[in-house]
LOLO-693030 format. One record per residue (C-alpha): residue number from 1; x, y, z. Coordinates in steps of 0.1 Angstrom, whole numbers, plus 5000, padded with zeros to 4 digits. Example, Ala and Ser with C-alpha at 12.3 -4.5 7.8 and 13.67 -1.06 7.14 Angstrom:
{rec 1,{5123,4955,5078}}
{rec 2,{5137,4989,5071}}
This chain:
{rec 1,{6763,1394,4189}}
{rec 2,{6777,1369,4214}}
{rec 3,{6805,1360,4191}}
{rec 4,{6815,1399,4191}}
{rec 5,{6816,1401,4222}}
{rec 6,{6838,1366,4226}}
{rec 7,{6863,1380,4204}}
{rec 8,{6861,1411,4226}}
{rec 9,{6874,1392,4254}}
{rec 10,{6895,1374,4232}}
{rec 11,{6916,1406,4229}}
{rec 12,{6921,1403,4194}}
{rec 13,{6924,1431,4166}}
{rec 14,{6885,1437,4154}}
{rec 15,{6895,1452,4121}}
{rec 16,{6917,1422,4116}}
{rec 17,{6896,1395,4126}}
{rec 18,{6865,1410,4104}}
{rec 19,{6887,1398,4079}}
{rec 20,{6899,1368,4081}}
{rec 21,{6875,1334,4074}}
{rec 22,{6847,1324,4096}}
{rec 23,{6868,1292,4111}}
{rec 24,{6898,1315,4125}}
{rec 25,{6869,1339,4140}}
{rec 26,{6855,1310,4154}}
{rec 27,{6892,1297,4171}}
{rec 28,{6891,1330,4187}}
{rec 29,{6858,1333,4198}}
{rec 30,{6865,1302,4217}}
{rec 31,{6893,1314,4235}}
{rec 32,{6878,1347,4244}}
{rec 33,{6850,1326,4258}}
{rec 34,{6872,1307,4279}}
{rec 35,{6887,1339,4294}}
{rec 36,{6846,1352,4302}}
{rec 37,{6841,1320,4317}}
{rec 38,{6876,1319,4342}}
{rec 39,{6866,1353,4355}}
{rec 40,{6833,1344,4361}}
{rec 41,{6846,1315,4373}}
{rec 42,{6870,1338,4397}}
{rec 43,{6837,1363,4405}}
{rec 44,{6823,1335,4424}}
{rec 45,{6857,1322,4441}}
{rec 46,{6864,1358,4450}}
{rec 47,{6828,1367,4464}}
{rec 48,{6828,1336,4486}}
{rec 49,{6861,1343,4502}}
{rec 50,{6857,1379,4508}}
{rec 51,{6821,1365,4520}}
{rec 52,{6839,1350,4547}}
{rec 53,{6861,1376,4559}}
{rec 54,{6828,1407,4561}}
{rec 55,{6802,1384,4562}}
{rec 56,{6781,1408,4536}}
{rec 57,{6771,1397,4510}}
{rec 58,{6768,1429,4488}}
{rec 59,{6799,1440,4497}}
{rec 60,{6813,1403,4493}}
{rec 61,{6794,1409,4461}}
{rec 62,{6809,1442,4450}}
{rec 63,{6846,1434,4459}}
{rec 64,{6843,1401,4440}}
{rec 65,{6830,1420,4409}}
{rec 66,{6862,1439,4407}}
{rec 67,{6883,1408,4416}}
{rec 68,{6865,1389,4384}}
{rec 69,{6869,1421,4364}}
{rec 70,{6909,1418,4373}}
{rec 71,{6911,1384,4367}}
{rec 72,{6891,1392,4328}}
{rec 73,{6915,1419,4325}}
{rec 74,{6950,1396,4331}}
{rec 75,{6938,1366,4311}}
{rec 76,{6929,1393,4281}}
{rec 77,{6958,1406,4283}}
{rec 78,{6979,1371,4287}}
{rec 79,{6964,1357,4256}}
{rec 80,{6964,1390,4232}}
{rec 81,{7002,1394,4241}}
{rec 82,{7012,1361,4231}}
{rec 83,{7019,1363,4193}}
{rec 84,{7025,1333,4172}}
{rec 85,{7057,1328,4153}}
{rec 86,{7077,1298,4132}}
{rec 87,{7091,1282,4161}}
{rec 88,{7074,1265,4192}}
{rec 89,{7099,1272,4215}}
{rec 90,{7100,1306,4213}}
{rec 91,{7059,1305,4219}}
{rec 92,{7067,1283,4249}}
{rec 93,{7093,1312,4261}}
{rec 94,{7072,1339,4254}}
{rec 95,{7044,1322,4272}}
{rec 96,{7066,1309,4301}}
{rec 97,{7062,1345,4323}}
{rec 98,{7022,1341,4315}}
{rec 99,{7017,1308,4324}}
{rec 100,{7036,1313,4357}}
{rec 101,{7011,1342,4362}}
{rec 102,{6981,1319,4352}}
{rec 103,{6990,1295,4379}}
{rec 104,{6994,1322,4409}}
{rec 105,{6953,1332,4393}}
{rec 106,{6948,1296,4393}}
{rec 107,{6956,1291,4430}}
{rec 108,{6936,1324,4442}}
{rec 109,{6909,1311,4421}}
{rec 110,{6908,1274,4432}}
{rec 111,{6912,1279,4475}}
{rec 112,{6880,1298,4478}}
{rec 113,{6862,1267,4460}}
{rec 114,{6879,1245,4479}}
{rec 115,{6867,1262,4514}}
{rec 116,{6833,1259,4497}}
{rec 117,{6830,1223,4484}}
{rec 118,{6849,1212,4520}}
{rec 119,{6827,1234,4538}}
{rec 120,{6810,1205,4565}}
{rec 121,{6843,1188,4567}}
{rec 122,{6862,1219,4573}}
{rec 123,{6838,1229,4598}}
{rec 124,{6839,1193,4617}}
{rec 125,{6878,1205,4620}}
{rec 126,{6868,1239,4634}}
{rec 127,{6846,1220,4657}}
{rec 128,{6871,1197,4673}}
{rec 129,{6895,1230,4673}}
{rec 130,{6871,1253,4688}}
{rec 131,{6864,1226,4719}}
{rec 132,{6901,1221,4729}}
{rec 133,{6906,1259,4727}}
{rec 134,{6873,1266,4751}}
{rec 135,{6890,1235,4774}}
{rec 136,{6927,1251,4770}}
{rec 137,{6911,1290,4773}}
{rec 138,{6893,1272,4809}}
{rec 139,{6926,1260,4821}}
{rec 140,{6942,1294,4817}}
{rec 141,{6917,1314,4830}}
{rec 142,{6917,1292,4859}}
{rec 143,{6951,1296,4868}}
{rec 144,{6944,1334,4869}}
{rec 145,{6918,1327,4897}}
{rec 146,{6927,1294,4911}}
{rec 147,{6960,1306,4932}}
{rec 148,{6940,1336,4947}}
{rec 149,{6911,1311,4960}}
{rec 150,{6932,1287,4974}}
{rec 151,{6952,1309,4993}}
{rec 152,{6913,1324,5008}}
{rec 153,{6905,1287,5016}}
{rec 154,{6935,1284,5035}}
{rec 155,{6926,1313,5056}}
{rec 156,{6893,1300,5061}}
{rec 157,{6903,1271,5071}}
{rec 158,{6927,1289,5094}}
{rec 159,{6900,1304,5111}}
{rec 160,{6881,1271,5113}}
{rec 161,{6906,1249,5133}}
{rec 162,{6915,1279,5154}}
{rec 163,{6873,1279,5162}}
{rec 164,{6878,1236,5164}}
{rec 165,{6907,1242,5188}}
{rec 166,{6890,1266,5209}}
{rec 167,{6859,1247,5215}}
{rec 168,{6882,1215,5221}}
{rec 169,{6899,1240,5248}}
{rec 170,{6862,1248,5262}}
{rec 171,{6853,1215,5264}}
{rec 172,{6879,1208,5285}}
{rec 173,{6877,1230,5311}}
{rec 174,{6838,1217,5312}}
{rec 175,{6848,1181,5317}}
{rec 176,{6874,1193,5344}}
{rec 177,{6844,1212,5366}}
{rec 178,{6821,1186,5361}}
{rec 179,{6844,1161,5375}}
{rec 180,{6851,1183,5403}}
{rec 181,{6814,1185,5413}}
{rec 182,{6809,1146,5409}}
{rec 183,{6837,1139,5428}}
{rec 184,{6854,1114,5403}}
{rec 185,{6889,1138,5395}}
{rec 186,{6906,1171,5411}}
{rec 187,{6896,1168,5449}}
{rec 188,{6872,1139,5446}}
{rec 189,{6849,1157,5468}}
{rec 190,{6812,1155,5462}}
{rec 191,{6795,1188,5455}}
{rec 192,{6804,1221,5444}}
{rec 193,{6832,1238,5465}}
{rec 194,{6855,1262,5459}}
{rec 195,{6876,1245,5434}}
{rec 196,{6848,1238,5409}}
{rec 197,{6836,1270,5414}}
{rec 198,{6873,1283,5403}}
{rec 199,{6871,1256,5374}}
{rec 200,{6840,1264,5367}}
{rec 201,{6846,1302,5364}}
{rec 202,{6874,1296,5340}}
{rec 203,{6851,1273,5319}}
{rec 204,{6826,1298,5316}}
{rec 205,{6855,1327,5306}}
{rec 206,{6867,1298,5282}}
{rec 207,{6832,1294,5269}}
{rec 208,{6825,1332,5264}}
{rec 209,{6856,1335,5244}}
{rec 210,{6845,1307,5227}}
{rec 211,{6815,1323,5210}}
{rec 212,{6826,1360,5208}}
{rec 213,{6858,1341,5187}}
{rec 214,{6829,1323,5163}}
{rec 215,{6810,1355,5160}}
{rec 216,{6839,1372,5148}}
{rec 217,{6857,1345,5129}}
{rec 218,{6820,1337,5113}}
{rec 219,{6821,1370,5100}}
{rec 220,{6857,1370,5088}}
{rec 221,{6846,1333,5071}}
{rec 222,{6819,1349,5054}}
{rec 223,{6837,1379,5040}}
{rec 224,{6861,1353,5027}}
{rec 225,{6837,1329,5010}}
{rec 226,{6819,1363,4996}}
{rec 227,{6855,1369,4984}}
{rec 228,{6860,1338,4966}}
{rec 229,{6819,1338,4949}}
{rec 230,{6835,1371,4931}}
{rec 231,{6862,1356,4922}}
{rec 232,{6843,1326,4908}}
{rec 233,{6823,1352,4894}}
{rec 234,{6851,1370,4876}}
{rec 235,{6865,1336,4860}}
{rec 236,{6826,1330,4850}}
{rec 237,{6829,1362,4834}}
{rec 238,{6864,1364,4816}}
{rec 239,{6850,1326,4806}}
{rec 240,{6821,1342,4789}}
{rec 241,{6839,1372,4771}}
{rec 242,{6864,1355,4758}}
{rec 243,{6842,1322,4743}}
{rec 244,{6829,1345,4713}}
{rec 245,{6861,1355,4699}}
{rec 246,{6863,1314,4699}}
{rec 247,{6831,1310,4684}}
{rec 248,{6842,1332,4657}}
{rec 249,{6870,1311,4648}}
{rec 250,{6858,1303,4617}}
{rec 251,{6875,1331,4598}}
{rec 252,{6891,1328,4559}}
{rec 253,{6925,1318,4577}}
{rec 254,{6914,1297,4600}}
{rec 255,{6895,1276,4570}}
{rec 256,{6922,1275,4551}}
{rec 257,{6941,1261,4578}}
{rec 258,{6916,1237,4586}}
{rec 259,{6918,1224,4549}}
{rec 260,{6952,1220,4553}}
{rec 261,{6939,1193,4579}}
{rec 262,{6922,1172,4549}}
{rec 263,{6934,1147,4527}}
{rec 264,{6958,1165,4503}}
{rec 265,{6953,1144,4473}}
{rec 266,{6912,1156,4466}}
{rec 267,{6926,1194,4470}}
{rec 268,{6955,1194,4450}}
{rec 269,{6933,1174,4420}}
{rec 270,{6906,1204,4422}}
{rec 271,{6936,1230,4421}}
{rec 272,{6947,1206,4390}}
{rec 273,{6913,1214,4374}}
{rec 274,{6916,1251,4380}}
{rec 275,{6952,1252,4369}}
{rec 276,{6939,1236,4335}}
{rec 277,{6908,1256,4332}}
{rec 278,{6930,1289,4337}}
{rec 279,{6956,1280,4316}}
{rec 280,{6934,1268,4289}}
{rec 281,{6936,1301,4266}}
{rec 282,{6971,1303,4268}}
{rec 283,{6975,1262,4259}}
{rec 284,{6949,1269,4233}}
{rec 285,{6972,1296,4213}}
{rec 286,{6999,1279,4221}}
{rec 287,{6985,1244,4203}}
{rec 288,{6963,1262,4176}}
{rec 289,{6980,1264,4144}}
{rec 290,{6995,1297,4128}}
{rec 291,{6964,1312,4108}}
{rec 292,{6951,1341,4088}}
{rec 293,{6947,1362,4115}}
{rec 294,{6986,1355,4126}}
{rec 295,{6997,1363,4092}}
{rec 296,{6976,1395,4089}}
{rec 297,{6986,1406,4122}}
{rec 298,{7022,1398,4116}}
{rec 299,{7020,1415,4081}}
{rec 300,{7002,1446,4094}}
{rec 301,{7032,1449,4122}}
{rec 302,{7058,1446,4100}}
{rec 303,{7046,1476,4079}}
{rec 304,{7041,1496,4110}}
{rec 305,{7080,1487,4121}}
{rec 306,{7090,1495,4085}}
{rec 307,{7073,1524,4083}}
{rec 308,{7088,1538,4118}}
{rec 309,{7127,1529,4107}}
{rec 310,{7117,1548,4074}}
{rec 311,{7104,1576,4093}}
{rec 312,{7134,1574,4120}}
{rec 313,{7166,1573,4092}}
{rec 314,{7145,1607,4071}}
{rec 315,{7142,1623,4104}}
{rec 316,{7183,1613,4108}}
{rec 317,{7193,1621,4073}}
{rec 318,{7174,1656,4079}}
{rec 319,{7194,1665,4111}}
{rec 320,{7227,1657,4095}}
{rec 321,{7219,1676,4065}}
{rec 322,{7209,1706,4085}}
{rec 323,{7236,1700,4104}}
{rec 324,{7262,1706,4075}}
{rec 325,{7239,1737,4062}}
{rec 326,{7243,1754,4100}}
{rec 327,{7279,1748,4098}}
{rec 328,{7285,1763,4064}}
{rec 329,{7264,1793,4072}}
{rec 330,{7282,1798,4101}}
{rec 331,{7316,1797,4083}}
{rec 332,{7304,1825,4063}}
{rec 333,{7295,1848,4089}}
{rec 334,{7332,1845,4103}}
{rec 335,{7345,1861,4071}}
{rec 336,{7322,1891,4073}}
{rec 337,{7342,1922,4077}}
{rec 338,{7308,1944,4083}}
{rec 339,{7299,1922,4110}}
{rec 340,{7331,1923,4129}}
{rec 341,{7332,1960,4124}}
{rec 342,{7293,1961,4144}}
{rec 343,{7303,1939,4168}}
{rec 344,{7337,1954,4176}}
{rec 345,{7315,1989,4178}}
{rec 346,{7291,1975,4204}}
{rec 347,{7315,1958,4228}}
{rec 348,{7335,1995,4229}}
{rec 349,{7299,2011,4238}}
{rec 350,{7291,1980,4264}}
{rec 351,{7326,1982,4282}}
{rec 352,{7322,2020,4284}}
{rec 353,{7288,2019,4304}}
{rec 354,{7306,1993,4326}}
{rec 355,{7337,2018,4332}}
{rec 356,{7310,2044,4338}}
{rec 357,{7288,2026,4361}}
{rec 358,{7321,2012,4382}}
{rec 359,{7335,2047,4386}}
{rec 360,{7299,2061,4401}}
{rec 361,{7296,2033,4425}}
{rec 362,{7334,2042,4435}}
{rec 363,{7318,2077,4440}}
{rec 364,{7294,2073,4458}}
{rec 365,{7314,2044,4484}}
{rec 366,{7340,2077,4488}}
């Protein structure tokens, strides 16, 4: 039963095969086992990979069951098309187009393995990406923010030193009428007269501007610094929404990239393997001696293409001889006096009823 179903996938002729000796159904079995194995072989590869791009695994599942039965399909069809004859060079021509074909499968086969087998060294590389891209993402979004808040902090500073130089101002004036009432500057007189009562007066003008400017530049200070929290905020935010689409950085390309980050010699020698293990039914037909199946085959072909030129020059030779018949008969015909006499009869009728119909329509236009 499993050998049937070997040579199934073998693609060869079942009537043919039945035939021919148990050691040339056994060369074919093999081969068509090989072909079972590469597209389960490419089920897996394909599931994986697709695995990584919807992150379901029955639909990873599903799609990678039609991806193996594609890849069954082409290698059934690359080793039944390839047909054995005298000379190894033409095999190796014939087989050329395949074997190109077998190594495109062999690549799609062999870089969804790859991503598997390098799977904690790819994602160390992801890691190390993922962090400069959260540090570089920071950066950017700062400079969104950072111009905005610095230019707030200026005002605020603004309305600080112009608080600093008022109370400097205040002070001042306090000095000046305390000095007048010791004595020690202005007048030098002891006690308070009517110059520190002036300098006091303008102290205490000085010193209620003072506080209505800190109530009001307090509140403008405050506004500003709630200003600049929402703007901290905002970057906090933006920081936040944008670090998942870095998180999910881990996507089929951005894998494959990654492996491109690895040593190249342990990847190319596992494509190597996948190249050889793809290319195996082909190599197989092409090395394996021409057998009874070959023969058979080439002898059951040969008939068919025998038969169809047969078929094709009776099918000519019928048409030509037809051909001469139709002319002859025709020939005859022409030299019928009866039949000119009809036809001569039935054109007068026919140009008649034209003459007729003409001269009504005439009529009728008058």
């Amino acid at each position: 039963m499993l050998k049937k179903f070997f040579l199934t996938c073998s693609g060869v002729d079942k009537n043919l095969i039945n035939e021919c000796s148990n050691g040339e159904q056994n060369k074919y079995a093999g081969i068509g086992a090989t072909v079972f194995f590469t597209a389960i072989m490419a089920t897996i590869a394909g599931s994986y990979a697709l695995y990584t791009v919807f992150d379901n695994i029955y639909t990873s599942i599903f799609f990678g069951l039609i991806w193996g039965f594609l890849i069954f399909n082409l290698d059934r069809f690359i080793v039944s098309t390839i047909k054995k004859s005298d000379s190894k060079w033409k095999e190796v021509a014939q087989a050329a187009p395949r074997i190109v074909l077998a190594l495109i499968i062999a690549v799609v086969i062999s870089k969804p393995l790859e991503l598997k087998l390098f799977e904690k060294e790819i994602n160390q590389v992801l890691l190390t990406e993922k962090n400069q891209m959260t540090l570089d993402n920071k950066t950017q979004i700062a400079q969104q923010f950072t111009p905005e808040i610095n230019a707030i902090n200026t005002e605020i500073t603004a309305l600080k030193t112009e608080i600093s130089t008022k109370e400097n101002e205040t002070n001042a004036l306090y000095n000046t009428y305390i000095s007048e009432a010791e004595g020690t500057a202005g007048t030098k007189k002891l006690g308070k007269g009517p110059v520190y009562e002036e300098k006091r007066a303008k102290h205490d003008a000085s010193l209620l501007g003072l506080n209505q400017l800190k109530k009001t530049n307090q509140e403008k200070i405050k506004l500003k610094e709630s200003k600049i929290a929402a703007l901290l905020e905002n970057q906090k935010l933006a920081e936040a929404n944008s670090q998942p689409i870095i998180s999910n950085f881990d996507g089929l390309m951005a894998r494959i990239n990654a492996l491109g980050e690895l040593p190249f010699f342990t990847s190319f020698f596992i494509f190597l393997l996948f190249l050889a293990i793809e290319t195996s039914p082909i190599i197989a037909k092409l090395l394996a001696p021409k057998g009874e199946y070959d023969f058979k085959l080439e002898e059951k072909l040969s008939a068919v293409k025998t038969w169809a030129t047969q078929q094709m020059q009776q099918r000519e030779q019928m048409l030509n001889a037809d051909i001469s018949i139709d002319n002859k008969v025709y020939k005859d015909i022409t030299e019928d006096n009866e039949l000119y006499d009809y036809k001569q009869k039935m054109a007068r009728e026919l140009m008649k009823l034209q003459a007729d119909s003409f001269y009504k329509k005439q009529q009728k236009m008058l």
